[in-house]
VOMARFI-959198 format. One record per residue: x, y, z of N, C-alpha, C in turn; residue in one letter. Coordinates in steps of 0.05 Angstrom, whole numbers, plus 5000, padded with zeros to 4 digits. Each point is the difference from the previous one (the first is absolute). Layout:
# residues N
XYZXYZXYZA...
***
This chain:
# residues 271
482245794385499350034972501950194986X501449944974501650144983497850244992X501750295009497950234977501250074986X503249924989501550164980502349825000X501250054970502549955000502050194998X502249915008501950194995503349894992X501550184983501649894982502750075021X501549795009502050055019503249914984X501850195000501450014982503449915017X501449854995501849995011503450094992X501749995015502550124986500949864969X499949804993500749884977498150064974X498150245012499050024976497549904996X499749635011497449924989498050045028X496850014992497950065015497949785001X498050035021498149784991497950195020X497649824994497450195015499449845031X499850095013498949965031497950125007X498849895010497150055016500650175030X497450274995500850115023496049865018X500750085028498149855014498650285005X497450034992497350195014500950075023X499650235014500349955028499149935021X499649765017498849875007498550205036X498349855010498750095024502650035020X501449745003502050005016501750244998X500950054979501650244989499250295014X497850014997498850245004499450045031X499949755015500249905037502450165001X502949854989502249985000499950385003X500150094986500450304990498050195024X497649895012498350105017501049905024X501949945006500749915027502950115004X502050104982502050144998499350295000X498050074994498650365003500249985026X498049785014499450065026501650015011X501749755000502049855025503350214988X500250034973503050114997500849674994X503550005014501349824989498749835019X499549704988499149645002502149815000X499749905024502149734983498349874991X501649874987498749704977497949885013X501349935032499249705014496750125007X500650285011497550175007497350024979X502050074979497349974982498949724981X501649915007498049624993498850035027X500350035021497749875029498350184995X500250364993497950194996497349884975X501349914977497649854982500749735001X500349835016499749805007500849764980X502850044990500849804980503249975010X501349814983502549944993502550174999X502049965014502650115002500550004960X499449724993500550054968497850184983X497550025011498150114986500950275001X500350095018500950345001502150165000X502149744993502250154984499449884971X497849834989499450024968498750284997X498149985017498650365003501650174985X502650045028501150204996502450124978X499749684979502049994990500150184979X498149984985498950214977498950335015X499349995015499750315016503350135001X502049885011502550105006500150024963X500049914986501349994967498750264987X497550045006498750264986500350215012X501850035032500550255016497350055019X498949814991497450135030500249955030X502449804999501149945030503150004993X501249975035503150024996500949795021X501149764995500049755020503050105009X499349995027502650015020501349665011X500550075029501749685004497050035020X499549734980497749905019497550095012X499350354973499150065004499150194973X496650155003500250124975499050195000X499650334984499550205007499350204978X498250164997499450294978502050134993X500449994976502150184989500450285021X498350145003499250215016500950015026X500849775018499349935029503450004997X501549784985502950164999501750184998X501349995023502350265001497850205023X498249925010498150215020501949975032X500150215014501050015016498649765024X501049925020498949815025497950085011X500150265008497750125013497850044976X500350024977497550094975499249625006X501649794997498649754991499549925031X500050015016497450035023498050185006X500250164998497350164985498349784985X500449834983499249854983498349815009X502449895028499349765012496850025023X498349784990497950035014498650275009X499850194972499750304992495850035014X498849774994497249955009500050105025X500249825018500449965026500650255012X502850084990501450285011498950235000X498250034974498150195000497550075011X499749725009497549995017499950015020X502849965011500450105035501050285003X501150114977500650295002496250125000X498849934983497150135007498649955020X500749805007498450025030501550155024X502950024999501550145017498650295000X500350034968499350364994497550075018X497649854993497350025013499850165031X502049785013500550135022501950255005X500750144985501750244993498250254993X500050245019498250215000502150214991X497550224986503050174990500750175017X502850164997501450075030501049885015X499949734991501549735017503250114994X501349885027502449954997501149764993X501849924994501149724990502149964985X502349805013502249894999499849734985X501849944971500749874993501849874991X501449735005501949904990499749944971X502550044989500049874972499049724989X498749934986499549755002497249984972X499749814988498149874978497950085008X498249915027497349995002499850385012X502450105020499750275003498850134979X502650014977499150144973497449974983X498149755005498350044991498450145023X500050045029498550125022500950314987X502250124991500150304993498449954976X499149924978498950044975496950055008X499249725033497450035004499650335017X501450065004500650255017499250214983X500649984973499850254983496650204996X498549825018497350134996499450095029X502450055011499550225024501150205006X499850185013500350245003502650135027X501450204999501750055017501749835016X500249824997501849815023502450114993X501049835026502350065009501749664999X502150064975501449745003503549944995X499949865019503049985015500249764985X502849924987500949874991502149964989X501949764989502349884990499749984973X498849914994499249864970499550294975X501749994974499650254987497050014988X499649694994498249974986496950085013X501049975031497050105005500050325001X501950095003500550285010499450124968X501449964974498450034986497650004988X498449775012497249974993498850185009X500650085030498050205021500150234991X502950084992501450315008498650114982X499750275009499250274971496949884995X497949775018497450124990498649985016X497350114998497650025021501750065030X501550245005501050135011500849805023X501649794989501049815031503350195000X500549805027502450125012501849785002X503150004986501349704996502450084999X500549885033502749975007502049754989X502249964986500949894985502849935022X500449775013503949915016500850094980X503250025014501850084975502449785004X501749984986501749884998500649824969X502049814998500149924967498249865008X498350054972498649844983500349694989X499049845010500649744982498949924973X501749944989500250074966496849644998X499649885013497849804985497250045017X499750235022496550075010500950284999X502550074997498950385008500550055028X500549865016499250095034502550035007X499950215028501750035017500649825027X502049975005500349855032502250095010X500749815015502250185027499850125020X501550135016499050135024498850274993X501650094977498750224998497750084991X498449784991496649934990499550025030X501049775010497649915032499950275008X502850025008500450435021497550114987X499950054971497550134988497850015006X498249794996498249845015499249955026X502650105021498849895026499250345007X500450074988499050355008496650124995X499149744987496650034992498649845019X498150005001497349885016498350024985X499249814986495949964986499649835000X496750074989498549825010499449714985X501450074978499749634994503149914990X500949785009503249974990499349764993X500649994975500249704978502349864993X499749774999503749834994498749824979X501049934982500249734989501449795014X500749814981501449795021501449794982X501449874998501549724987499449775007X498949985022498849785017498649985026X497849814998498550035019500149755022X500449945018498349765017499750035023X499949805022498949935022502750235027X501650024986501150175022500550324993X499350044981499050254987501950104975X500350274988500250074981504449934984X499049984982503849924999500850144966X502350004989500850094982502649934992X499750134981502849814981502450235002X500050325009502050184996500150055021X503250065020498950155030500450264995X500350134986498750234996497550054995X498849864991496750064990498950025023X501249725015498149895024500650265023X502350135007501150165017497950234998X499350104975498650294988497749855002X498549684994497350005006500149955033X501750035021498649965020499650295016X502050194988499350195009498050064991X498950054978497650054995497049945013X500649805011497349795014499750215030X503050175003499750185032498550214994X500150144971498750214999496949994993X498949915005497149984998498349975025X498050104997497549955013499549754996X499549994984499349734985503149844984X499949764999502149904995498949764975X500449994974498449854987502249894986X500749664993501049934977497749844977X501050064970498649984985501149754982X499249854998501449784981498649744994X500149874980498249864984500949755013X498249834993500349645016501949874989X501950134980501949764986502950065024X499350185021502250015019499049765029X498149964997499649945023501449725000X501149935025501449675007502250104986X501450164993503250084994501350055022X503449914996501650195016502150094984X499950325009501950124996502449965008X502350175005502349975001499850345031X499450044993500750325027495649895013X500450125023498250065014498650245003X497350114990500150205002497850145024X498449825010498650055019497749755011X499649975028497649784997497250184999X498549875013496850104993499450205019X502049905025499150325009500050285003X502249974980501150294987497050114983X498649884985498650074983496649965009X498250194995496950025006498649864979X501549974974498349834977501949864984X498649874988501649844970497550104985X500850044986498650044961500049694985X498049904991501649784984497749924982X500949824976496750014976499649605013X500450015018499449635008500349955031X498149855012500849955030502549774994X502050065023502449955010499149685012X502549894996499949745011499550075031X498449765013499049955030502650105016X502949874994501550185023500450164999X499750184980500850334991496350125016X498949924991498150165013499649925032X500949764998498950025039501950225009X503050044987502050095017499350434997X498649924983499250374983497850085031X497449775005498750045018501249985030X502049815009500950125019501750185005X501150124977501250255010498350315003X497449904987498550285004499650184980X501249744971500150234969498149844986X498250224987497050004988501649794963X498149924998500049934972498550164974X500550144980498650154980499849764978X498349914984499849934981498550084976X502149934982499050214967497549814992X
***
């Protein structure tokens, strides 16, 4: 339905009136699914509301023209969500889920706990769930968690050193691991890049190098990560199941991921 006209003027001077379109339900899908999700491809969001490759680039055609979206190659995104660093637009990614395995992680976290974390999306939301406890003690790579913890409710936060990588903030190298292999506590957390049947994998061997040390220093050995890893492979190896006492995760794992979790002797947590 037309709610207005409007007078569109071109270089030669002459103008004529065009109809602008109400904003429709789809529109407002369109715009509620880019909050959540961040950047969409096209193809993603016709299967998400269940229409046409052509219907949802008509959608999006008038959203990109008034600035409320910004269409990439093959893909489309919040003014806002551009130019955000890699590590900020995973944060983004499947932000539900992540949060909900960081609170159930926390649950099990007493204060005065010790605990080792790798840098990583679902970690960082496990330090935010962390913020309603008291004294710990936390060893870590990642600035962002070391910032969240440091300076309150009198915790203790050992920070690796080494350069910084300019798109998460974290440290790696030997001189992180050396860091790190000098602690012992009681819960050591990893994220992960991928999950399946022969155990944990990742896309950097540095990440993977600093998350496997990590998995030695714990009592407990937990990785935390949402179901959109599971049935991936990585590129580096970073541990199988029997390195680790739990997985964290907001969904049971496909049948071979979990038979192989139960015969190695590692518990399943679900959010």
């Amino acid at each position: 339905m037309i709610a207005a006209l409007a007078r569109l003027r071109y270089d030669d001077g002459t103008a004529r009136l065009v109809g602008i379109m109400a904003p429709s339900k789809r529109h407002r899908d369109i715009l509620r699914l880019l909050e959540r999700d961040g950047t969409v491809a096209v193809a993603e969001l016709a299967r998400k509301l269940n229409v046409s490759l052509e219907t949802i680039r008509r959608d999006i055609k008038p959203l990109a023209g008034n600035g409320s979206v910004i269409k990439l190659h093959g893909a489309v995104s919040l003014p806002s969500v551009v130019g955000e660093a890699p590590f900020e637009k995973r944060m983004r990614e499947n932000s539900g889920a992540k949060r909900a395995i960081a609170a159930a992680v926390a649950a099990t976290i007493r204060d005065a706990d010790s605990i080792m974390m790798d840098t990583g999306t679902t970690t960082s939301f496990l330090a935010r769930e962390l913020l309603g406890h008291r004294r710990l003690t936390v060893v870590t790579n990642s600035s962002d968690i070391a910032r969240t913890l440091a300076t309150v409710n009198d915790n203790k936060v050992y920070m690796a050193g080494g350069e910084l990588r300019s798109d998460n903030g974290a440290a790696f190298g030997t001189t992180a691991i050396e860091f790190v292999s000098r602690f012992a506590v009681t819960h050591a957390v990893i994220s992960t890049g991928a999950v399946n049947a022969g155990g944990m994998m990742d896309f950097d061997l540095e990440e993977a190098e600093f998350a496997r040390m990590v998995l030695t220093r714990g009592k407990r050995a937990l990785v935390v990560t949402d179901h959109s890893k599971f049935g991936r492979d990585g590129l580096v190896r970073v541990s199988g199941f029997d390195a680790i006492t739990e997985l964290a995760t907001d969904k049971a794992p496909p049948p071979d991921i979990a038979e192989a979790l139960s015969a190695a002797g590692a518990e399943l947590l679900l959010a």
